[in-house]
Structures are given as structure tokens and as C-alpha cells.
C-alpha angles and dihedrals in degrees: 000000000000113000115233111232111206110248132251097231088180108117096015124130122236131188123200105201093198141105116266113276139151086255097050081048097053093046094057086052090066096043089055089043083065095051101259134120133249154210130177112204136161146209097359129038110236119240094238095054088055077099102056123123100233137004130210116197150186099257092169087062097033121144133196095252091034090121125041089240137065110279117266085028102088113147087213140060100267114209106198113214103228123198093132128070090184098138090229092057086049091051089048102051095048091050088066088059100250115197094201144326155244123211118221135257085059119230144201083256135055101038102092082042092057099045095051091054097044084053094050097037085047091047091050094042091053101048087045092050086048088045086055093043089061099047090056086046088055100043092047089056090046093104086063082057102044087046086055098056089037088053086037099047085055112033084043104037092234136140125254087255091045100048086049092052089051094057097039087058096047092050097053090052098057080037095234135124122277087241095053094044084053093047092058093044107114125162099273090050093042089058095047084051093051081051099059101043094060083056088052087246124114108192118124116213115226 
């Protein structure tokens, strides 16, 4: 388990898309209290604020098109500004993929908390949509891999489970993926692999 650091907000940019108001005042207040920069826009979001590093917004008067993205795909930690507890203004703001949340009226109290959670919830979504990236990447290269042990089973005279276990270990040695080792195999790699694994060795030469 990866421990969360508590972020450094000092010199980061936040956006309020909001109206004006003595709450989205005293809100930037507090960011700026702890060192950051601010903008308050609305309705639009301003071309050059697409690059800052975490949005609040008006999710009471939230509207699909608000953002300039597909809901759920911010680049950014997005803070919902909560007065309503309508379920369909609930439903509305998660599916924008909201990372935490401020209830309004805001208070003294609340906005460095949620900032420290939005940063941590966005950091883990991210790694876990790139995890699953990859997992797509690597099934969709499993016939490469089933081709391998297929090529391997009968050029070597080994089993499913022992071919597998060839590949796998040859892999691990260049510290690839199964699935990358198995892309490069060609027939001049295949035979040196069959080679070594009748030394008892798996390393393929480049």
C-alpha cells in the first residue's frame, strides 16, 4: 500500500466556477491563505484555466457542458459546491467525477480537508484508470502469447504449463511482460530459447 503525502497547495492554481458571492469570496480567501492562486469565473471556464490544478464549482447550478471534457474525465481534482441534497443534483455532480466536496455555505473550516482528500481520491483514480489501461493493452496482446507457447510446445517438446513457465522466466529475466517478451520472439529468438531451456538457462540473447 502506497502512503498518501499531504500535499504542498502553495503555488497551485484554483478555479471557482461559480458567480460571485460572499461565500465564493471567502473561499478564495482560504485557498490564498494557503499560498495558492485564484480565479473566479462563471459560467464558462476560460481556455487558459483548462491547466489548473483543481476546480470548485457550483454543483447546485451545474449544467451538462458545463466543462469543456466528458463527464467523469477531468484532468484536474474536481470540489463540488454542495447547498442541495436534491438526488438529482447529487447524481449530477458525481457523474462528473467529483474527487470531494465543500458544503455551502462555505465555512472557516472544511476547505484544506477537502483539498487534501480531492488530491488523494484524483491520484488514486488516475493510477487505477492507467492500471486498467494497461490490462486492456496486455489482453489484447494475449494471442502473441498464446502463439509463443503454441510455437514453443512444439518446436521444444514441452507441455502447455512448461512452455508457460519458459516464457514467463525469460521474461522476468529481461523484466518485461509476458506479453512484451512474446511480441519480440521471432524464430531466431524462439530457437535460442529452446536452447537455453534445455541448459536449464532462459535467458534470450538480443
Amino acid at each position: 500500500m502506497i502512503r498518501f503525502r499531504t500535499p504542498n497547495f502553495r503555488g497551485r492554481h484554483a478555479v471557482i466556477l461559480h458567480r460571485k458571492s460572499n461565500g465564493t469570496e471567502q473561499l478564495a480567501r482560504q485557498l490564498e491563505r494557503l499560498g495558492m492562486t485564484v480565479e473566479i469565473c462563471w459560467p464558462a471556464l476560460p481556455t487558459e484555466n483548462l491547466t489548473a490544478d483543481v476546480i470548485f464549482f457550483d454543483a447546485d447550478n451545474g449544467f451538462d457542458g458545463l466543462f469543456p471534457w466528458s463527464p467523469g474525465e477531468a484532468p484536474m481534482p474536481l470540489i463540488a459546491l454542495l447547498g442541495s441534497e436534491l438526488p438529482g443534483r447529487l447524481e449530477w455532480a458525481l457523474a462528473q467525477g467529483i474527487a470531494s466536496h465543500v458544503v455551502k455555505p462555505v465555512q472557516s473550516s472544511g476547505v484544506f480537508s477537502a483539498l487534501v482528500i480531492a488530491a488523494s481520491n484524483f491520484d488514486s483514480a488516475k493510477a487505477q484508470r492507467a492500471e486498467l489501461q494497461d490490462l486492456k493493452a496486455r489482453l489484447g496482446r494475449r494471442p502473441e502469447v498464446i502463439k509463443a507457447v503454441v510455437n514453443l510446445m512444439q518446436l521444444g517438446l514441452l507441455d502447455e504449463d512448461a512452455a508457460f513457465g519458459c516464457l514467463r522466466s525469460a521474461a522476468m529475466d529481461e523484466r518485461i511482460t509476458i506479453e512484451e517478451f512474446c511480441s519480440r520472439l521471432d524464430g531466431d529468438r524462439l530457437n535460442q530459447l529452446i536452447l537455453h531451456q534445455a541448459r536449464g538457462k532462459w535467458r534470450v540473447e538480443e
